[in-house]
C-alpha positions as CSV (number, residue, x, y, z in Angstrom):
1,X,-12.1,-52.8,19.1
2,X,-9.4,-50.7,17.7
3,X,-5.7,-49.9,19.0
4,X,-6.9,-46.4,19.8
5,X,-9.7,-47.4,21.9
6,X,-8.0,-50.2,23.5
7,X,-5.0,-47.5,24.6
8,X,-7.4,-45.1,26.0
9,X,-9.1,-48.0,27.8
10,X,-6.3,-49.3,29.5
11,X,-5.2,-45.2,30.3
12,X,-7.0,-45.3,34.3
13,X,-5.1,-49.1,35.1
14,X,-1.2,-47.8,33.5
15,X,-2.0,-44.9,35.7
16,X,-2.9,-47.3,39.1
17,X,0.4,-49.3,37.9
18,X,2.6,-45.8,38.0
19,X,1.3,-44.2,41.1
20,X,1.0,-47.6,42.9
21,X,0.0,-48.0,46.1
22,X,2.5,-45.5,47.6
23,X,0.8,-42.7,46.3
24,X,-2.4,-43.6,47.9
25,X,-0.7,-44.1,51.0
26,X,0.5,-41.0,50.6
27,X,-2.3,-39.4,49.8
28,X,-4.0,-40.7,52.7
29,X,-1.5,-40.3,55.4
30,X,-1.0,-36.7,54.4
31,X,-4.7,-36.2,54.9
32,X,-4.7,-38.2,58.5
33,X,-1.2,-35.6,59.5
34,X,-3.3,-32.5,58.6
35,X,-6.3,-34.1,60.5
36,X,-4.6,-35.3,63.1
37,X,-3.9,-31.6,63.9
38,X,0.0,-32.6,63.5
39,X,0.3,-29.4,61.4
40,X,0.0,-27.3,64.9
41,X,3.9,-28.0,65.5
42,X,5.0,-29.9,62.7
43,X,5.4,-28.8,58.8
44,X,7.0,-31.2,55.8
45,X,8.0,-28.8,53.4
46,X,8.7,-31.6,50.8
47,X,5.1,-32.7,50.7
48,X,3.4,-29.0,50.9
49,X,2.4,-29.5,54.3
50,X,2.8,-26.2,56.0
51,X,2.6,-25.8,59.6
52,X,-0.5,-24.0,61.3
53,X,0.8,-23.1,64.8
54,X,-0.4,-21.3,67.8
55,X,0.0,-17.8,67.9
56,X,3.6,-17.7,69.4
57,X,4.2,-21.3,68.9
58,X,5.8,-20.5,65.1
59,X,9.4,-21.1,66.6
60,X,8.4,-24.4,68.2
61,X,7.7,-25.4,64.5
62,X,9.9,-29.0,63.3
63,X,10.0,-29.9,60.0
64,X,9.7,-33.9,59.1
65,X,10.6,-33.5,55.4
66,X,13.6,-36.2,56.5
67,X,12.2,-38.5,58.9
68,X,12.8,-40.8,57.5
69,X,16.4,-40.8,57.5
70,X,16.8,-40.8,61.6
71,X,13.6,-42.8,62.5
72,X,11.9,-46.6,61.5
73,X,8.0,-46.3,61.0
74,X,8.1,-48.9,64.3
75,X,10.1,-46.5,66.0
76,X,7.6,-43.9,65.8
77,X,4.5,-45.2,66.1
78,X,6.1,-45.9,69.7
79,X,7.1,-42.0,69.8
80,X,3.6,-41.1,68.9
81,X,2.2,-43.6,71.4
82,X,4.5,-41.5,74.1
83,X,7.0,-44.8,74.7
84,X,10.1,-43.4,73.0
85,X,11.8,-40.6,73.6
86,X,13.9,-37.9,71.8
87,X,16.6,-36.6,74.5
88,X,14.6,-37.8,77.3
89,X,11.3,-35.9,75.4
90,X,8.2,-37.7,74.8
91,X,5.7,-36.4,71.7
92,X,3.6,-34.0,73.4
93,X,0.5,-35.8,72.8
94,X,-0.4,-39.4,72.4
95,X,-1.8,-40.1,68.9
96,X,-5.5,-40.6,69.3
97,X,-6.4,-42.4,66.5
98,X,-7.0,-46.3,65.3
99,X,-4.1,-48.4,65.2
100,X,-4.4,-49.2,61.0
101,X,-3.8,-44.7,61.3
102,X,-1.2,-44.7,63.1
103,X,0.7,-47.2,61.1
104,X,-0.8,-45.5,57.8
105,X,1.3,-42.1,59.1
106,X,4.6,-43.9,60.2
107,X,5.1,-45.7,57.6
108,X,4.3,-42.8,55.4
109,X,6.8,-40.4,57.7
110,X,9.4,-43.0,57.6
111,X,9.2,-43.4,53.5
112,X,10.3,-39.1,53.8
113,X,13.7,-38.2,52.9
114,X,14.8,-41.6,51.7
């Protein structure tokens, strides 16, 4: 086997080793936000996630780009779980989905703005 093909066969893993497992996460938990139907109030500009809200719900609109500078992926998985608080405000609706999803998303929205 020559250097060349060796290189180009060893391309795909150096490109697993350089995204890691953080992009996949990413990549996953941006997919569960969007499906989740967070995008109807929420938007993180720093990922491309643009909000999709109700018509006359656009100022209600909060961007997470920085999370992750405020909030520990513990802290909200409890939010989105409605047993934290924000100024006496729970999330407006308890997330729905499996346990490994929910921690997929917090940990991703905790990893933003850092």
């Amino acid at each position: 086997m020559s250097l060349r093909s060796s290189t180009m066969a060893l391309l795909p893993l150096l490109g697993m080793i350089v995204s890691g497992p953080g992009a996949a996460l990413a990549a996953d938990a941006k997919e569960l936000f969007v499906a989740s139907k967070c995008v109807t109030c929420h938007s993180i500009d720093s990922q491309g996630v643009v909000a999709q809200p109700k018509e006359g719900d656009e100022d209600e609109v909060h961007d997470l780009s920085k999370v992750g500078t405020e909030r520990t992926a513990e802290w909200i998985q409890k939010f989105l779980r409605k047993q934290e608080a924000i100024d006496g405000k729970k999330h407006k609706q308890k997330f729905r989905g499996s346990d490994a999803d929910l921690e997929t998303l917090a940990t991703w929205l905790a990893s933003l703005g850092k």
